[in-house]
Backbone as numpy.savetxt, mean C-alpha at the origin, in Angstrom:
# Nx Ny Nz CAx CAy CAz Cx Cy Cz
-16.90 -2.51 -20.85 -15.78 -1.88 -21.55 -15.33 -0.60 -20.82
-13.90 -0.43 -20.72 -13.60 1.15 -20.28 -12.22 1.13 -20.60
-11.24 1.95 -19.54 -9.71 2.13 -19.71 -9.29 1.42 -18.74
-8.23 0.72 -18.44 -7.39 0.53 -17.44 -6.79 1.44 -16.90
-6.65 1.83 -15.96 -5.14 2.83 -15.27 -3.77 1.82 -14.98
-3.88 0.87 -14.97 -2.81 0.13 -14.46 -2.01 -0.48 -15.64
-3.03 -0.72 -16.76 -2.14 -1.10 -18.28 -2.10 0.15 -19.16
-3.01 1.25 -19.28 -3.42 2.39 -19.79 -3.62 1.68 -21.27
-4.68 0.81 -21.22 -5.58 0.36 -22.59 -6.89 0.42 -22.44
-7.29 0.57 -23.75 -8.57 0.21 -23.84 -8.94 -0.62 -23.51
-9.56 -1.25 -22.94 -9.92 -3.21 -22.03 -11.72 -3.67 -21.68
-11.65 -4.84 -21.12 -13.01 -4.98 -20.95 -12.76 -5.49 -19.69
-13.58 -5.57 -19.19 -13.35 -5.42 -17.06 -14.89 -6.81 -16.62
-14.41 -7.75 -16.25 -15.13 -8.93 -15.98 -14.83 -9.52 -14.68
-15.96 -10.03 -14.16 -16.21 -10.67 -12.92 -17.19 -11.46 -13.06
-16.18 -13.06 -12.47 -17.30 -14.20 -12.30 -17.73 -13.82 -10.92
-17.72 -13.33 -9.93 -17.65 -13.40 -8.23 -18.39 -11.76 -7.99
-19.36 -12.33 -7.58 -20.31 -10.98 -6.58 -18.96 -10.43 -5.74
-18.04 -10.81 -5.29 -17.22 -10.00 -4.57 -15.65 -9.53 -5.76
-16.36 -7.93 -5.68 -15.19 -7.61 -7.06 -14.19 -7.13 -6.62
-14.16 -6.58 -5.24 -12.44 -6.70 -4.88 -11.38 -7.28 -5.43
-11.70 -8.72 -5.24 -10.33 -9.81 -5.93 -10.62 -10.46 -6.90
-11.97 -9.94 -7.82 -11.98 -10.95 -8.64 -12.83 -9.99 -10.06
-13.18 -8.59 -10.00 -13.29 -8.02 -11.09 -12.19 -7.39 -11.64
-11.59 -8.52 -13.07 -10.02 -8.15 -13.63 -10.23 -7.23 -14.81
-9.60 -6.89 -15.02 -9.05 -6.23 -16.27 -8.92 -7.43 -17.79
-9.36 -7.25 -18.75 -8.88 -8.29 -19.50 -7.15 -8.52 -20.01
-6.70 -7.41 -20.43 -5.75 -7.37 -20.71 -4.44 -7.93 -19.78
-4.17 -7.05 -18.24 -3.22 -7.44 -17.51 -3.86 -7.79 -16.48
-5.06 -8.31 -16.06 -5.88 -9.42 -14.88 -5.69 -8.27 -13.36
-5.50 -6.81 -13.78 -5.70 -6.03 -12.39 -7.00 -6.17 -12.11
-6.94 -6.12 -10.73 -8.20 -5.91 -9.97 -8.26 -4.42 -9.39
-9.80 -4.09 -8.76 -9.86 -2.55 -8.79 -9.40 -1.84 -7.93
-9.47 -1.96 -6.55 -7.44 -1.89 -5.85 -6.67 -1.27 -6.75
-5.83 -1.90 -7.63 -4.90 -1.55 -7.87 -5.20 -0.65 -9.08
-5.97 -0.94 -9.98 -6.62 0.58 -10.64 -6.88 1.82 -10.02
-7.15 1.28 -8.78 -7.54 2.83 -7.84 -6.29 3.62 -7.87
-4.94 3.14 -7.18 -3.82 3.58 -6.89 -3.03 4.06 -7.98
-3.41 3.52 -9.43 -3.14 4.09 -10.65 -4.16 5.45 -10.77
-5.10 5.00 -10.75 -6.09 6.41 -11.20 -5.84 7.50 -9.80
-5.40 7.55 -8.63 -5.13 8.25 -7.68 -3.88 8.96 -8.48
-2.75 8.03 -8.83 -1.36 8.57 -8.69 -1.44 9.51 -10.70
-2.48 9.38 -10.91 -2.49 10.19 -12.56 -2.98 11.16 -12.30
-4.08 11.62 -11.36 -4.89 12.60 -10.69 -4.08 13.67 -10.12
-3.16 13.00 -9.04 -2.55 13.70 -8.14 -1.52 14.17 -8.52
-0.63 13.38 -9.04 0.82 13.76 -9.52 0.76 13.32 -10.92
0.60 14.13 -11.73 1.21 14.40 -13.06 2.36 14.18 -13.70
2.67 13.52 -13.88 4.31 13.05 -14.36 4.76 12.50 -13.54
4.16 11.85 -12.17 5.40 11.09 -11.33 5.83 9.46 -12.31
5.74 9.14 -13.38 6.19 8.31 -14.02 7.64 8.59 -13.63
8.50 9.59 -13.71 9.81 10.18 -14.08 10.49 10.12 -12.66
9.37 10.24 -11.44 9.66 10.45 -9.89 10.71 9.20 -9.61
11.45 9.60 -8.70 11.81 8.25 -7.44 11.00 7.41 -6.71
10.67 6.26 -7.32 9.41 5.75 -6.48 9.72 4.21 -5.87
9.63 3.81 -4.74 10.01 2.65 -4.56 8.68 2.04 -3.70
7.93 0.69 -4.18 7.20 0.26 -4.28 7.31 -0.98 -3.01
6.64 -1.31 -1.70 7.01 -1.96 -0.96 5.74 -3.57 -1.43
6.71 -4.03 -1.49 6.15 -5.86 -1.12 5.12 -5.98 -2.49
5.65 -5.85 -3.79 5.17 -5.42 -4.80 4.41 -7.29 -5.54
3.21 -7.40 -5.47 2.54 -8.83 -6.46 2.25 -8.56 -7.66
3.19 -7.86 -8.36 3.07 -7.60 -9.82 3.77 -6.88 -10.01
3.83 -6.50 -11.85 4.95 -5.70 -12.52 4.09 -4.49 -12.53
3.03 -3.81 -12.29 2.64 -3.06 -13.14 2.87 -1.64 -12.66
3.51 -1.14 -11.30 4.24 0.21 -11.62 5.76 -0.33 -12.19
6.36 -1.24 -11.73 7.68 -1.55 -12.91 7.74 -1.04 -14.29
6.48 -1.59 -15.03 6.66 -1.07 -16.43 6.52 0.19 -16.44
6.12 1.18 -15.39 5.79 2.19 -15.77 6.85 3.35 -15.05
7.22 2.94 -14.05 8.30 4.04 -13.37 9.45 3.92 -13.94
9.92 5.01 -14.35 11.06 5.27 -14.83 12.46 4.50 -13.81
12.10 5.20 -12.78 13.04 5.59 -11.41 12.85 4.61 -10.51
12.07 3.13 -10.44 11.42 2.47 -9.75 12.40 1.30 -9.06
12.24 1.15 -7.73 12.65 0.22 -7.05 11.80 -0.60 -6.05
11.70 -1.76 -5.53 11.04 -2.42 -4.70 11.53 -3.37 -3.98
11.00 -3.27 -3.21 11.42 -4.61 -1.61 10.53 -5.57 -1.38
11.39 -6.38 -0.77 10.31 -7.59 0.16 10.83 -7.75 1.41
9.93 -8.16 2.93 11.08 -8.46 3.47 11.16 -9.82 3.72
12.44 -9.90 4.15 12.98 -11.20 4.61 13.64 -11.31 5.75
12.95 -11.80 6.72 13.27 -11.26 8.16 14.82 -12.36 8.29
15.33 -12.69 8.09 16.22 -13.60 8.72 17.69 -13.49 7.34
17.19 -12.18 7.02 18.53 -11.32 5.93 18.80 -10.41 6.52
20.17 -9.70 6.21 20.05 -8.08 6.61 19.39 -7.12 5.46
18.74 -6.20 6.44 17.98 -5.30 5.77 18.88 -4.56 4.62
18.54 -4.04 3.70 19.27 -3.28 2.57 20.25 -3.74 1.79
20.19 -5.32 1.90 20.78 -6.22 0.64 19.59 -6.25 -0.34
20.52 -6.55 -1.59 19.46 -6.92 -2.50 19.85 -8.80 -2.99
18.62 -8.92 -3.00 18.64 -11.07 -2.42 17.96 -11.15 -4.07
17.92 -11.97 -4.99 17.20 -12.24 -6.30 17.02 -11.53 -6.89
17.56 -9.73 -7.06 17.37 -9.01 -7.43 16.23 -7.67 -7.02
16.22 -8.24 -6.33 15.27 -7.49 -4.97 15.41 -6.78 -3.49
15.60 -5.67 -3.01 15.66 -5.39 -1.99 15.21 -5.89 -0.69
15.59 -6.34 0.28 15.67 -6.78 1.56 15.40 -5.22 2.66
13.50 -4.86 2.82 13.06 -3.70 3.41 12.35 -4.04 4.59
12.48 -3.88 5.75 11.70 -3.36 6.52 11.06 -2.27 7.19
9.51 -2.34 6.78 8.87 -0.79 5.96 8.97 -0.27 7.53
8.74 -0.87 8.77 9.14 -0.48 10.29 10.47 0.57 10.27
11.93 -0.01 9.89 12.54 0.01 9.64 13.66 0.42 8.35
13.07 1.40 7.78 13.57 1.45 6.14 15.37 2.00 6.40
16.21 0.91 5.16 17.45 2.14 5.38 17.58 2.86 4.07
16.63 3.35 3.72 17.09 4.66 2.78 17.09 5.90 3.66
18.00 6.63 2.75 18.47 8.01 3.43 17.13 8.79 3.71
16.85 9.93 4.31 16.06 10.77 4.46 15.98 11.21 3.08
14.70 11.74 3.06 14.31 12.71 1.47 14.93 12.00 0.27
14.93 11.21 0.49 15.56 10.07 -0.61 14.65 9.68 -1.71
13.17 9.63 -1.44 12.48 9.45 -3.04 11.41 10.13 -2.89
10.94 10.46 -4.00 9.64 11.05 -4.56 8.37 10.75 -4.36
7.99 8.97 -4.25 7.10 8.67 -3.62 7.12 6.82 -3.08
6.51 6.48 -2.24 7.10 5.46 -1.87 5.37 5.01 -1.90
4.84 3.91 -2.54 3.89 2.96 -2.65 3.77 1.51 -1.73
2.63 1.55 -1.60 2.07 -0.05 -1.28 0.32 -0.22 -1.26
0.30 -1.93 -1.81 -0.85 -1.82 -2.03 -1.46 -3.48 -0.67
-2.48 -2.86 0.49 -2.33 -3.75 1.03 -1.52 -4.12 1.76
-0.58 -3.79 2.49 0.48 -3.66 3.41 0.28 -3.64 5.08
-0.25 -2.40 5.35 -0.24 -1.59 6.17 -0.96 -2.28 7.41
-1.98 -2.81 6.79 -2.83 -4.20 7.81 -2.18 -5.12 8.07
-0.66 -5.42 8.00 -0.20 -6.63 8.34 1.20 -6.39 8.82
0.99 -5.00 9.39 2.24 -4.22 9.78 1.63 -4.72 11.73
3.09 -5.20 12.35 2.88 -4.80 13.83 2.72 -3.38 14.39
3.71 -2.76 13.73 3.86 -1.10 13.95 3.60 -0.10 13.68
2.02 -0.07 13.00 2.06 1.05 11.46 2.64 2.09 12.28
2.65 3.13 13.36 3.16 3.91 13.77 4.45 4.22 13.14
5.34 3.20 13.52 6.71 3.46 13.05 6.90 2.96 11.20
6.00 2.67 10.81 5.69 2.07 9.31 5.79 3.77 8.89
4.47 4.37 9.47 4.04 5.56 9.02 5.34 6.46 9.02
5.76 6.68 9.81 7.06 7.24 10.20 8.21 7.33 9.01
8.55 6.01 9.23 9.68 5.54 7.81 9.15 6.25 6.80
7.86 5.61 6.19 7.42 6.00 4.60 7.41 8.00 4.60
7.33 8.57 5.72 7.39 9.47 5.61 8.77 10.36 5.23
9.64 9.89 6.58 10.70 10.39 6.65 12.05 9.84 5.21
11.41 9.09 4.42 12.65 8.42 2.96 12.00 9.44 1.75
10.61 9.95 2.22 10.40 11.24 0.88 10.88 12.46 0.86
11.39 12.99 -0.25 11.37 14.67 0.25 10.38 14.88 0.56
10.62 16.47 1.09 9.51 17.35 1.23 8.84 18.07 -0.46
7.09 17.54 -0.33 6.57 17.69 -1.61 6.80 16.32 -1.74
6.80 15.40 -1.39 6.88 13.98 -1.88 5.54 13.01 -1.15
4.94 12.01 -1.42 4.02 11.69 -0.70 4.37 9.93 -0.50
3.33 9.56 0.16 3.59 8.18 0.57 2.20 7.39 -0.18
1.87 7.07 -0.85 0.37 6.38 -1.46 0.60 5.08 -1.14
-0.91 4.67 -0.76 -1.25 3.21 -0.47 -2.45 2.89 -0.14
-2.83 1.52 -1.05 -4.15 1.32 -0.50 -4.04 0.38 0.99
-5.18 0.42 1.46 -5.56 -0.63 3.01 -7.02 -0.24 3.08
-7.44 -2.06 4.00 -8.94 -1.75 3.42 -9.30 -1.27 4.94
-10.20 0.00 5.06 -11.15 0.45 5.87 -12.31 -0.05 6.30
-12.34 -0.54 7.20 -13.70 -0.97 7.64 -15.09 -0.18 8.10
-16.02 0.66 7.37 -16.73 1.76 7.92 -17.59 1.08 8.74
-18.02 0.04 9.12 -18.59 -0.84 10.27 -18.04 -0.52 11.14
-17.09 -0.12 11.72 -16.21 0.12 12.75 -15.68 1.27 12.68
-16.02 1.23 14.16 -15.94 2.69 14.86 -14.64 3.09 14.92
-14.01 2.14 15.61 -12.45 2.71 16.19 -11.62 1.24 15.65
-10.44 1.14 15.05 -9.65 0.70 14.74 -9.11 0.28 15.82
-8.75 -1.66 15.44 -8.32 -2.72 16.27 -7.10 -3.29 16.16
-6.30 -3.22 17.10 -5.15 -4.16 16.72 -5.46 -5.70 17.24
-5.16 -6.48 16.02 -5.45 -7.76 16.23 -4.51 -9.07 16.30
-3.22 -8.12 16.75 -2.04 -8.94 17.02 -0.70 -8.06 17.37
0.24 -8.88 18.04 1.05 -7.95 18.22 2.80 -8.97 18.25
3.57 -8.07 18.27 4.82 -9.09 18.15 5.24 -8.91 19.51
5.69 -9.82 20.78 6.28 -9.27 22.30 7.82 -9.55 21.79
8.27 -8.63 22.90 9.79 -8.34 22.67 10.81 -9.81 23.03
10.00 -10.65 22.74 10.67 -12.29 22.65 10.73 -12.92 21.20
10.14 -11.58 20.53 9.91 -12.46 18.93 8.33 -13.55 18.82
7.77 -13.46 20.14 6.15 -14.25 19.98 5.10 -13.26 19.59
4.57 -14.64 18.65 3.13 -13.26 18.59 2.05 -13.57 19.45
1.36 -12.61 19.82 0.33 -12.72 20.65 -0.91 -12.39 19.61
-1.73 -13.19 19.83 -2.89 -12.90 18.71 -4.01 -12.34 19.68
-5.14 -11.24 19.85 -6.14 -10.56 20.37 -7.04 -11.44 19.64
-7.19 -11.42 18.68 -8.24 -12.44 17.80 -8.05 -13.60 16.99
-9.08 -13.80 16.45 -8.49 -15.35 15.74 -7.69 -15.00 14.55
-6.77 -15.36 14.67 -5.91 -15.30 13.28 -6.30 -15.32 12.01
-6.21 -14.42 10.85 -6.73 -14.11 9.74 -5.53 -13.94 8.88
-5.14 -14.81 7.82 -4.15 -14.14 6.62 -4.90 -13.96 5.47
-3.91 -13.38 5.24 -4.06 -12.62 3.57 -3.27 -13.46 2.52
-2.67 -13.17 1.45 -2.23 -14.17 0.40 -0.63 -13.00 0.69
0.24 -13.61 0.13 1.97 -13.29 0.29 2.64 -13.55 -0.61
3.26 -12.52 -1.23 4.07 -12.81 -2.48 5.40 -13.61 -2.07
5.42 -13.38 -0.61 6.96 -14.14 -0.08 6.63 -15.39 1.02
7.46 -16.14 1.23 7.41 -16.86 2.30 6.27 -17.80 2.07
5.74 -18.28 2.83 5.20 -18.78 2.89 3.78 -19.09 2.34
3.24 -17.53 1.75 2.10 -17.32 0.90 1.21 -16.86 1.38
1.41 -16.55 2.92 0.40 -15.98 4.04 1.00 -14.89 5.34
-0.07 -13.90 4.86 0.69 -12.70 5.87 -0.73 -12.73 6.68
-0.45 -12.74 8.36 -1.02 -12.10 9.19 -1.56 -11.42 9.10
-2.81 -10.84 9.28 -3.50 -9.72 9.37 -3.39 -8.75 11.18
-2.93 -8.16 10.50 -2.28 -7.22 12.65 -3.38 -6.43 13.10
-4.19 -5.57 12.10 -5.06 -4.65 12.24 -6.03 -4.50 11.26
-7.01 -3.94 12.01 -8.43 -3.68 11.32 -8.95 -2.61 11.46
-8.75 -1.66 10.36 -8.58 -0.33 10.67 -10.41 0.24 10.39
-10.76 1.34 11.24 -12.26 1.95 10.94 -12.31 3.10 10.70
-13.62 3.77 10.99 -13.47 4.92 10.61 -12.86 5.96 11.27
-12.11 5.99 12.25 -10.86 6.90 13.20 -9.60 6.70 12.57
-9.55 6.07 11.08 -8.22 5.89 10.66 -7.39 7.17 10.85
-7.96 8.30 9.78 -7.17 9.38 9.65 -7.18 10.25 11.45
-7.54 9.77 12.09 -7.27 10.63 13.27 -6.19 9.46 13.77
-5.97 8.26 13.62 -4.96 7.42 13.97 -3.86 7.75 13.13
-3.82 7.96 12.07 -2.52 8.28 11.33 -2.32 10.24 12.23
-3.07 10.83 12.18 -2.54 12.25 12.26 -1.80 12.15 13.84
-2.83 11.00 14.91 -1.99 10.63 15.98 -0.75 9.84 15.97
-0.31 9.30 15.44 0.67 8.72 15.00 2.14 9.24 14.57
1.98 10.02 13.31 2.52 11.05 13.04 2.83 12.52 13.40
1.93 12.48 14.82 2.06 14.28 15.74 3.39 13.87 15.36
3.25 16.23 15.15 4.86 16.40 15.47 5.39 16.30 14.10
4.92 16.02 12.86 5.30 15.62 11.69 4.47 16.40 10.55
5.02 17.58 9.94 3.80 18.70 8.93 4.01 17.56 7.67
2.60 16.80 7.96 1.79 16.20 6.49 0.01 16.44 6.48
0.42 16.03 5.11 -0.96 16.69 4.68 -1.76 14.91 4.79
-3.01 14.48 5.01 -3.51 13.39 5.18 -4.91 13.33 3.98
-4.84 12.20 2.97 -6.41 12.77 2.35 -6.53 11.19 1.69
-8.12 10.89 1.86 -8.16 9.00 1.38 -9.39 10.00 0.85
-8.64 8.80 -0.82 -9.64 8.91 -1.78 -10.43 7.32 -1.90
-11.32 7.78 -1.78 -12.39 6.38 -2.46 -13.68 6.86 -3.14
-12.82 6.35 -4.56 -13.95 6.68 -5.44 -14.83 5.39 -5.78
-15.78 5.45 -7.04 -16.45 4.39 -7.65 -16.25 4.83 -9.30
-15.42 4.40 -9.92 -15.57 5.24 -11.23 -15.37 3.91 -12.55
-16.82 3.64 -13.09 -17.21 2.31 -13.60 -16.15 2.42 -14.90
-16.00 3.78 -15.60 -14.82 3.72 -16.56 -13.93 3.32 -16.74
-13.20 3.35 -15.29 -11.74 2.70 -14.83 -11.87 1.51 -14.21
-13.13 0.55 -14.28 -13.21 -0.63 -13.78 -13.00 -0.25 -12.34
-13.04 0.94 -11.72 -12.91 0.85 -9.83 -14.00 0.90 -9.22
-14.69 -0.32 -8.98 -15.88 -0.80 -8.63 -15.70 -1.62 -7.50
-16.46 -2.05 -6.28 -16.43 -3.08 -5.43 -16.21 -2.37 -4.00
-15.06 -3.18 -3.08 -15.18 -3.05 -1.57 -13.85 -2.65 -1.74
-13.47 -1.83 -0.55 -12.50 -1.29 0.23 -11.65 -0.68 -0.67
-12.35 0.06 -0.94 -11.23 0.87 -2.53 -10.37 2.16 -2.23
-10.32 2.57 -0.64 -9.49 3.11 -0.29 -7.97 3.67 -0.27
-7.56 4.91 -1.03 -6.44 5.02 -1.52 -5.93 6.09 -0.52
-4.93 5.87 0.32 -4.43 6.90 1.32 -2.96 7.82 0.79
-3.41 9.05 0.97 -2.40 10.17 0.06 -1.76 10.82 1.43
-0.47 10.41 2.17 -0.13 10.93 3.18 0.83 11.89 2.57
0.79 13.26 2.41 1.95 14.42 1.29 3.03 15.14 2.66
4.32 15.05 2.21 5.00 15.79 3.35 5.36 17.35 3.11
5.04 17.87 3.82 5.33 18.95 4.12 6.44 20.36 4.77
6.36 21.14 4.05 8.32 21.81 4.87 7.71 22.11 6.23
């Protein structure tokens, strides 16, 4: 028994599967602890961003929808133009974003960032569409087995991918149902993001807690708080 952060109920938190990443839910709305994390991060940190500008990238559920006031989200669809909205949905490439500069309050994703060719220029975008005082939150799983962070694929300027390793997907709310895995990030993450971003005043801070109340229990519970700065 505990609270949800992601439904904000009272609930009971169950797992058939020794691996509770993807499979210890919530009873009520079936979150897993991932995405409780990024709730219990964003109640911690920002206090009222319910009310914020927040736009949510490549979103597998409603559950900041019900809750942001101000909320928008994308998918992409590579073979649309960027910044239509297709089913009621934005057409984003997080490489590539066309919102204006200082344009929202905070920009989310959960799981993303590993299946980016570019996080460089990923990092970039999510930075440069917040104001200043605005942050970028997202989970991605960390590998502390690893030393230095791998890229494990890449796109060549022909549109081919070149794979470094054996190909690994993840599950996809779009397309086809399977996203690439590009990178495998370790423990040099935050010196890869601060390299990444030289030249750019943000503040960098990954929370990973264990907090059995909020059901945030299991593997890779990593919540990254990139805050921009004047």
């Amino acid at each position: 028994p505990g609270f949800c952060p992601a439904c904000q109920k009272k609930t009971t938190f169950k797992s058939k599967h020794r691996w509770l990443r993807d499979h210890y839910r919530c009873k009520n709305c079936q979150s897993i602890p991932r995405e409780r994390a990024i709730f219990h991060v964003m109640d911690t940190y920002f206090a009222g961003w319910e009310k914020g500008r927040l736009h949510e990238i490549a979103p597998a559920n409603d559950y900041f929808a019900r809750i942001s006031v101000n909320y928008s989200c994308s998918q992409y669809y590579p073979d649309a133009k960027t910044g239509l909205v297709i089913n009621g949905i934005r057409n984003e490439n997080i490489e590539q974003l066309t919102f204006a500069d200082n344009s929202l309050d905070f920009i989310v994703s959960l799981d993303v960032l590993e299946h980016i060719f570019d996080p460089r220029a990923a990092l970039k975008e999510m930075v440069r569409v917040v104001r200043t005082g605005g942050s970028a939150v997202f989970t991605v799983p960390i590998h502390k087995d690893l030393e230095e962070s791998r890229q494990r694929a890449k796109m060549n300027s022909d549109g081919q991918i070149e794979d470094f390793s054996p190909a690994e997907y993840h599950g996809n709310p779009v397309g086809d149902g399977r996203s690439l895995v590009t990178w495998d990030y370790g423990r040099d993450f935050v010196d890869k993001m601060h390299e990444w971003l030289e030249g750019i005043k943000v503040d960098i801070e990954i929370v990973n807690e264990t907090k059995e109340e909020f059901g945030i229990e299991g593997e890779f519970l990593d919540v990254v708080i990139i805050s921009k700065e004047s």
